[in-house]
NUDOSE-463056 format. One record per residue: residue number from 1; z, y, x of N, C-alpha, C in turn. Coordinates in nm, 4 decimals. Example, Ala and Ser with C-alpha at 12.3 -4.5 7.8 and 13.67 -1.06 7.14 Angstrom:
# NUDOSE-463056
@resi = 1, nc3 = 0.7800, nc2 = -0.5690, nc1 = 1.3190, cac3 = 0.7800, cac2 = -0.4500, cac1 = 1.2300, cc3 = 0.7800, cc2 = -0.3300, cc1 = 1.3200
@resi = 2, nc3 = 0.7080, nc2 = -0.2250, nc1 = 1.2850, cac3 = 0.7140, cac2 = -0.1060, cac1 = 1.3670, cc3 = 0.7870, cc2 = 0.0030, cc1 = 1.2900
# end
This chain:
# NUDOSE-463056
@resi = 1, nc3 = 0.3265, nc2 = 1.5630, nc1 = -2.6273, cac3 = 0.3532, cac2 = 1.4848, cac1 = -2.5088, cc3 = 0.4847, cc2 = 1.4091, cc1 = -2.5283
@resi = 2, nc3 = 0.4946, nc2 = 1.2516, nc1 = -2.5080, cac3 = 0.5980, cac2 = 1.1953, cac1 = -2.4815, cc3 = 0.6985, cc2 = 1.2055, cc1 = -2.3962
@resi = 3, nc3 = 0.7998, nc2 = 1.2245, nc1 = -2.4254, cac3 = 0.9119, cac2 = 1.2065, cac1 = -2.3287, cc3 = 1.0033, cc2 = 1.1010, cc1 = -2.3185
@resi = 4, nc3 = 0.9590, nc2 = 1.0799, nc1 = -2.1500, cac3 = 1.0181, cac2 = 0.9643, cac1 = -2.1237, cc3 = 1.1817, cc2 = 0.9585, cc1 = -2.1392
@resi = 5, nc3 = 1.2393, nc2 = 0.7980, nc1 = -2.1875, cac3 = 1.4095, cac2 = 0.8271, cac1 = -2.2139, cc3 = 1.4305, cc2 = 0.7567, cc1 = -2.0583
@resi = 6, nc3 = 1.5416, nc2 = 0.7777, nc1 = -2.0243, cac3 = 1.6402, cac2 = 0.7132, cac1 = -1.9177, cc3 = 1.5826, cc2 = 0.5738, cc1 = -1.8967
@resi = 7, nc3 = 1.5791, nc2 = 0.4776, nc1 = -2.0105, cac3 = 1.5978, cac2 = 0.3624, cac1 = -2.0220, cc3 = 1.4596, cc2 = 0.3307, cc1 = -2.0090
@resi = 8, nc3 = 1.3408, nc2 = 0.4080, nc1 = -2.0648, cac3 = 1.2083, cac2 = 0.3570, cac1 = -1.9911, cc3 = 1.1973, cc2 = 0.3479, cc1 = -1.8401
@resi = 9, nc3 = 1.2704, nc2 = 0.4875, nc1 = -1.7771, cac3 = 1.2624, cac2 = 0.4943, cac1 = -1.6383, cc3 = 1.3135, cc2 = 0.4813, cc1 = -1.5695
@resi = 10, nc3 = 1.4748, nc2 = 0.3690, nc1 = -1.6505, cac3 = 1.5233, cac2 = 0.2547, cac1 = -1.5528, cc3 = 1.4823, cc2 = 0.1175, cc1 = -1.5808
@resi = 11, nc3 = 1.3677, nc2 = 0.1105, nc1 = -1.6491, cac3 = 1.3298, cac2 = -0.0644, cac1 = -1.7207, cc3 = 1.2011, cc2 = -0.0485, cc1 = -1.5683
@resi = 12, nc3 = 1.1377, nc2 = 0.0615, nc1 = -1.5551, cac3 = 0.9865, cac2 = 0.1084, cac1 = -1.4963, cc3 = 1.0232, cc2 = 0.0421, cc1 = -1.3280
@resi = 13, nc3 = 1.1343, nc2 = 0.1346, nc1 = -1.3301, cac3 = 1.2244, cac2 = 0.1133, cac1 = -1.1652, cc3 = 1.2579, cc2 = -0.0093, cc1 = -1.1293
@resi = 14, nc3 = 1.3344, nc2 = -0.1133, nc1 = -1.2769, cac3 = 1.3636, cac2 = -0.2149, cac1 = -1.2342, cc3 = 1.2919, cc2 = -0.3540, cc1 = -1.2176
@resi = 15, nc3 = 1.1662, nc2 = -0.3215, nc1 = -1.2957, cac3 = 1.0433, cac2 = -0.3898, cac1 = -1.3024, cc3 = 1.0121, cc2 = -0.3878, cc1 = -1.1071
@resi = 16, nc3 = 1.0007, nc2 = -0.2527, nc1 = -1.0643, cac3 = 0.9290, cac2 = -0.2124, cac1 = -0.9562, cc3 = 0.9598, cc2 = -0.3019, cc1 = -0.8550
@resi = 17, nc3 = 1.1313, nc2 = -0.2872, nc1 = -0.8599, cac3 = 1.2235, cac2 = -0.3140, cac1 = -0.7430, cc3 = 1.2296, cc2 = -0.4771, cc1 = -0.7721
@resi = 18, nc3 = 1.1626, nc2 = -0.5713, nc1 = -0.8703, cac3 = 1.1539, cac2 = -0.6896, cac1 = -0.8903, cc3 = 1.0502, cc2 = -0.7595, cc1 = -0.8327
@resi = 19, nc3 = 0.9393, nc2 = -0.7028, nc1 = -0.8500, cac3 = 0.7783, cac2 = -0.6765, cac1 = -0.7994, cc3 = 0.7859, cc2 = -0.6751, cc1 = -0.6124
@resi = 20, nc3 = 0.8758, nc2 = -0.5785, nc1 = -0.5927, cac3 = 0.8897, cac2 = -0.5454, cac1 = -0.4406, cc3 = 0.9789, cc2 = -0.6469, cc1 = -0.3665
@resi = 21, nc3 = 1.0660, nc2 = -0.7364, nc1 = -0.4543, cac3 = 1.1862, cac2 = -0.8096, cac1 = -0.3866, cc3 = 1.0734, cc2 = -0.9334, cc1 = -0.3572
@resi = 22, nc3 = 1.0406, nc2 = -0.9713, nc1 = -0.4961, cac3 = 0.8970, cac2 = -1.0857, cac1 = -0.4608, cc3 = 0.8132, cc2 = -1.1113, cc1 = -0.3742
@resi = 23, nc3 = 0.7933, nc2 = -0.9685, nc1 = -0.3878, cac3 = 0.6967, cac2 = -0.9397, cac1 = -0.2074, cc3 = 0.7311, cc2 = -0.9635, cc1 = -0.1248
@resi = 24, nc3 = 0.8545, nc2 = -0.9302, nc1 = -0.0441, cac3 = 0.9303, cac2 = -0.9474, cac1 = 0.0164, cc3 = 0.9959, cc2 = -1.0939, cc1 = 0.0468
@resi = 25, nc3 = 1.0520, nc2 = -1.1561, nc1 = -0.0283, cac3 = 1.0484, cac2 = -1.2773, cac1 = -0.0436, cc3 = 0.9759, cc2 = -1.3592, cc1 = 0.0199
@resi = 26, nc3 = 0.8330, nc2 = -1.3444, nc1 = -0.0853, cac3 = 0.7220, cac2 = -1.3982, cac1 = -0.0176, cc3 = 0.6782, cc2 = -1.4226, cc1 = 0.1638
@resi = 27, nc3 = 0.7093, nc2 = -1.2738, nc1 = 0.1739, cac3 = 0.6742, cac2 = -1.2407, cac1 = 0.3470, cc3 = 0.7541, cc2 = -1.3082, cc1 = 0.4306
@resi = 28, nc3 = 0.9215, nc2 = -1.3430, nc1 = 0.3515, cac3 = 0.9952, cac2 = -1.3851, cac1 = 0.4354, cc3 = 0.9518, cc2 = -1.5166, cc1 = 0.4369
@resi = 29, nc3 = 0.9195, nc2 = -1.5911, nc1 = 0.3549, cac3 = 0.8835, cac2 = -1.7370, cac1 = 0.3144, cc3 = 0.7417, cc2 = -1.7415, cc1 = 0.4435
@resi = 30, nc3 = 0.6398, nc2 = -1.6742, nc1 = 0.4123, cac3 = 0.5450, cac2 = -1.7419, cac1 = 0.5374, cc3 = 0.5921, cc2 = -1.6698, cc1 = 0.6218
@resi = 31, nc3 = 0.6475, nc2 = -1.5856, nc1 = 0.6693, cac3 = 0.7130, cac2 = -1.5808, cac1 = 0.8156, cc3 = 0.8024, cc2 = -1.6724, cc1 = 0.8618
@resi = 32, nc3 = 0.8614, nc2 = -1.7627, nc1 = 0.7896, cac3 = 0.9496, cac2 = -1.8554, cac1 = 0.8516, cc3 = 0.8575, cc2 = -2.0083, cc1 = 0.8600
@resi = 33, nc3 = 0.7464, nc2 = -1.9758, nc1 = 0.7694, cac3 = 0.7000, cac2 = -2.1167, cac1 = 0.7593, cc3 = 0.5758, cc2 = -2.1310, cc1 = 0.9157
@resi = 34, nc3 = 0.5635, nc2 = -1.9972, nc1 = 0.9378, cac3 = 0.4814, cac2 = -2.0016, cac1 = 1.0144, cc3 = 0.5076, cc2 = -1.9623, cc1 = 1.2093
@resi = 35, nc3 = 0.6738, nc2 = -1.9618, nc1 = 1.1879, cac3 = 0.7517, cac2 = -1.9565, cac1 = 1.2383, cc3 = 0.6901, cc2 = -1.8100, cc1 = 1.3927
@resi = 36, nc3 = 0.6676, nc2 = -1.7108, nc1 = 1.2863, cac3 = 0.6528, cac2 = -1.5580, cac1 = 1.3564, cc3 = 0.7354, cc2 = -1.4809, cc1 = 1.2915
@resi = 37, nc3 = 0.7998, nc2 = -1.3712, nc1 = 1.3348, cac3 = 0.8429, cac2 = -1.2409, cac1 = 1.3115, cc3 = 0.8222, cc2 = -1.1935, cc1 = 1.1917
@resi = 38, nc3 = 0.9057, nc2 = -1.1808, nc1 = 1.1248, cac3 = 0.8936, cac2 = -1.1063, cac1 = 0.9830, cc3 = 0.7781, cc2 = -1.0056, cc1 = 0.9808
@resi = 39, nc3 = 0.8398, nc2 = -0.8987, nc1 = 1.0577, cac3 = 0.7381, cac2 = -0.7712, cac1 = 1.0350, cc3 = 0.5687, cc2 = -0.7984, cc1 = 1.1382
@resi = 40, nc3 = 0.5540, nc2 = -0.8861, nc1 = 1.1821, cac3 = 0.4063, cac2 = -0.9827, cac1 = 1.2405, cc3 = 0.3712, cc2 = -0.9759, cc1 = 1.0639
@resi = 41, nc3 = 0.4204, nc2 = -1.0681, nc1 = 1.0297, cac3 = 0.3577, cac2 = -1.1199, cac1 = 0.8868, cc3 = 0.3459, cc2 = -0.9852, cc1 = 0.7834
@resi = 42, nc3 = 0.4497, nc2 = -0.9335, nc1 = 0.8114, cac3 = 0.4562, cac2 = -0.7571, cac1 = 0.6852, cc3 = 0.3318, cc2 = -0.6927, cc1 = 0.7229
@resi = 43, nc3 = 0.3528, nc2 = -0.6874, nc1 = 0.8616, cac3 = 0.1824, cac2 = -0.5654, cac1 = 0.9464, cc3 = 0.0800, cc2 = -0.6035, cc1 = 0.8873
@resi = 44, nc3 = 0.0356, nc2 = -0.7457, nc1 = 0.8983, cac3 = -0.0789, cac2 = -0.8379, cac1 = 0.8760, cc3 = -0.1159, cc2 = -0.8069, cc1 = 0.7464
@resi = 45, nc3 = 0.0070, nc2 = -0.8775, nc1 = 0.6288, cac3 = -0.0072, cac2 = -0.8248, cac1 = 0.5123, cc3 = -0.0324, cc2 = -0.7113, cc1 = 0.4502
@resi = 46, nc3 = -0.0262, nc2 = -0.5715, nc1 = 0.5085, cac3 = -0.0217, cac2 = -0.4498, cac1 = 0.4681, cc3 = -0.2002, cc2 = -0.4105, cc1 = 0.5518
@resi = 47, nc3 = -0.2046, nc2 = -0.4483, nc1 = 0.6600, cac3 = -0.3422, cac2 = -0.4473, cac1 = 0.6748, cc3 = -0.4436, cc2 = -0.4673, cc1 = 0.6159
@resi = 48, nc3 = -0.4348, nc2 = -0.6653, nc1 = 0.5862, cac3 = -0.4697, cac2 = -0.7174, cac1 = 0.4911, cc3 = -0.5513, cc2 = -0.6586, cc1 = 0.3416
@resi = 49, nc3 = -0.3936, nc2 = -0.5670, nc1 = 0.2708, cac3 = -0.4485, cac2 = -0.5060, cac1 = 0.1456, cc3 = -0.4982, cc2 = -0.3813, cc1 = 0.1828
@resi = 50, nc3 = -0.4305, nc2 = -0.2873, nc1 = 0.2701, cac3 = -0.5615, cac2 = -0.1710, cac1 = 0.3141, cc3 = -0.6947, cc2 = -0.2110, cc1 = 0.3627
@resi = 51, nc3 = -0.7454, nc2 = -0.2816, nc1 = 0.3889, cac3 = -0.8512, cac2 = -0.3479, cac1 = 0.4357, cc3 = -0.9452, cc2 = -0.3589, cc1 = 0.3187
@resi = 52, nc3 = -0.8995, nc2 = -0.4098, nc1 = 0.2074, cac3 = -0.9544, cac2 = -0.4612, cac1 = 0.0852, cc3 = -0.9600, cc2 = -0.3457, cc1 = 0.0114
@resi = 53, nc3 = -0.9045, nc2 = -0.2358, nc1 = -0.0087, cac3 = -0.9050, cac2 = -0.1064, cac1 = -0.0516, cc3 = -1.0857, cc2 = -0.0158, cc1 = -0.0050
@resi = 54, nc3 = -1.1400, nc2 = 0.0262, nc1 = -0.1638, cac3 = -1.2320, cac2 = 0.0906, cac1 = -0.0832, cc3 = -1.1850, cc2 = 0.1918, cc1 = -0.0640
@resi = 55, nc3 = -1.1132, nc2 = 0.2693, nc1 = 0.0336, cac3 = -1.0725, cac2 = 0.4363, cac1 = 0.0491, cc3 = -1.1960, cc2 = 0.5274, cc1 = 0.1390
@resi = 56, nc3 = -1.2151, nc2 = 0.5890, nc1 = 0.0259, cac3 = -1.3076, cac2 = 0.6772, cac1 = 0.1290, cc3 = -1.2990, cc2 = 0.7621, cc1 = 0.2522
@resi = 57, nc3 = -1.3282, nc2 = 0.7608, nc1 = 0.3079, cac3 = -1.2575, cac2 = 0.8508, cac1 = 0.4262, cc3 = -1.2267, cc2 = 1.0039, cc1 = 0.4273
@resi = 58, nc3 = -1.1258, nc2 = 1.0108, nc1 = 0.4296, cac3 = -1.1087, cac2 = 1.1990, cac1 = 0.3792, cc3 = -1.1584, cc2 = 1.2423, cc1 = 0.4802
@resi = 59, nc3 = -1.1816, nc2 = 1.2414, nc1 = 0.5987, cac3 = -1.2338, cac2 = 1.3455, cac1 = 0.7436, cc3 = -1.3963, cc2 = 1.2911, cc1 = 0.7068
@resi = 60, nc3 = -1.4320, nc2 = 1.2205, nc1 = 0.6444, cac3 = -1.6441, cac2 = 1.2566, cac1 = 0.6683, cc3 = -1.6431, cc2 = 1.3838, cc1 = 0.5977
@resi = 61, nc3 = -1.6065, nc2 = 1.3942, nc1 = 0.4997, cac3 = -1.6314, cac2 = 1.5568, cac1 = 0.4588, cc3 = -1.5849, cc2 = 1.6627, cc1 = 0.5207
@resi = 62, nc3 = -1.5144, nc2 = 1.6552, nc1 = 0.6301, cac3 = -1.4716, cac2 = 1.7426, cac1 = 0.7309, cc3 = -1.5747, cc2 = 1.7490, cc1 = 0.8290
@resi = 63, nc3 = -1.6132, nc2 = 1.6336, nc1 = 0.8521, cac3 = -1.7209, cac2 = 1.5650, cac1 = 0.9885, cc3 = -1.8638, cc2 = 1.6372, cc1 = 0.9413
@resi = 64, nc3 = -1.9409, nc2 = 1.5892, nc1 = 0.8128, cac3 = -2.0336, cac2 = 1.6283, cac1 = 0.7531, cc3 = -2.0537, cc2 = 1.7806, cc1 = 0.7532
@resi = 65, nc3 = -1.9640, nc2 = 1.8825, nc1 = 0.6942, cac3 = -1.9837, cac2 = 2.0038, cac1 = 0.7107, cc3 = -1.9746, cc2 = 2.0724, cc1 = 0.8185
@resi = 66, nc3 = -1.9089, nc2 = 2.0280, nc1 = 0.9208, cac3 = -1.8780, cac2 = 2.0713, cac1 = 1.0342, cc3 = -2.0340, cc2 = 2.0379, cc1 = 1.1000
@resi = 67, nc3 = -2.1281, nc2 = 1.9117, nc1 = 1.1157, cac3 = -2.2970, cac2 = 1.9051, cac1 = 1.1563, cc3 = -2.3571, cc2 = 1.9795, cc1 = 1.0940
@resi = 68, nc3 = -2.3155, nc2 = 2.0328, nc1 = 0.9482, cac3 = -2.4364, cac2 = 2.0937, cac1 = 0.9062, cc3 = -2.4198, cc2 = 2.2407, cc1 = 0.9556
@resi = 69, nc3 = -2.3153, nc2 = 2.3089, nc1 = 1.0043, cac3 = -2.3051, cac2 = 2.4634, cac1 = 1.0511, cc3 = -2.3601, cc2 = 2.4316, cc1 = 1.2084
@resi = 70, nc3 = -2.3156, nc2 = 2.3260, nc1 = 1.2971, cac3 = -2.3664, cac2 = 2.3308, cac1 = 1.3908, cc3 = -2.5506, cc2 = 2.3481, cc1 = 1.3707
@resi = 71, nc3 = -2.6076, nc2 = 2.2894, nc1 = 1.2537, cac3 = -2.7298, cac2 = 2.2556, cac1 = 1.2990, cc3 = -2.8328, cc2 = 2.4137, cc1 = 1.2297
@resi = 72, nc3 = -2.7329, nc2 = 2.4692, nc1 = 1.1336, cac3 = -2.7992, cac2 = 2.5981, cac1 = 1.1251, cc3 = -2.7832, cc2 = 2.7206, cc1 = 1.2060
# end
């Protein structure tokens, strides 16, 4: 197994925090262009990509087993 040095996992971090400023950036840019509330445009956006996410729902398998004891 590799071990990570310092310098991978401050190049990893600083990549991240470059990635995230962009984002950010961005949000601030059509929030002003569209002249709404920063965090209007952040909500939207974060909706947006959960939306597009297939996540399965962790409670149907809660939901599902829970009908099948009721029904025996």
């Amino acid at each position: 197994m590799k071990k990570t040095t310092t310098t991978e996992k401050d190049d990893a971090r600083d990549a991240s925090l470059r990635v995230s400023k962009r984002v950010r950036d961005s949000l601030k840019a059509a929030a002003a262009v569209m002249g709404r509330p920063l965090y209007d445009v952040t909500n939207e956006a974060i909706n947006d990509y959960l939306a597009g996410l297939r996540l399965v729902d962790p409670l149907a398998a809660i939901r599902r087993s829970g009908r099948s004891r009721k029904a025996a």
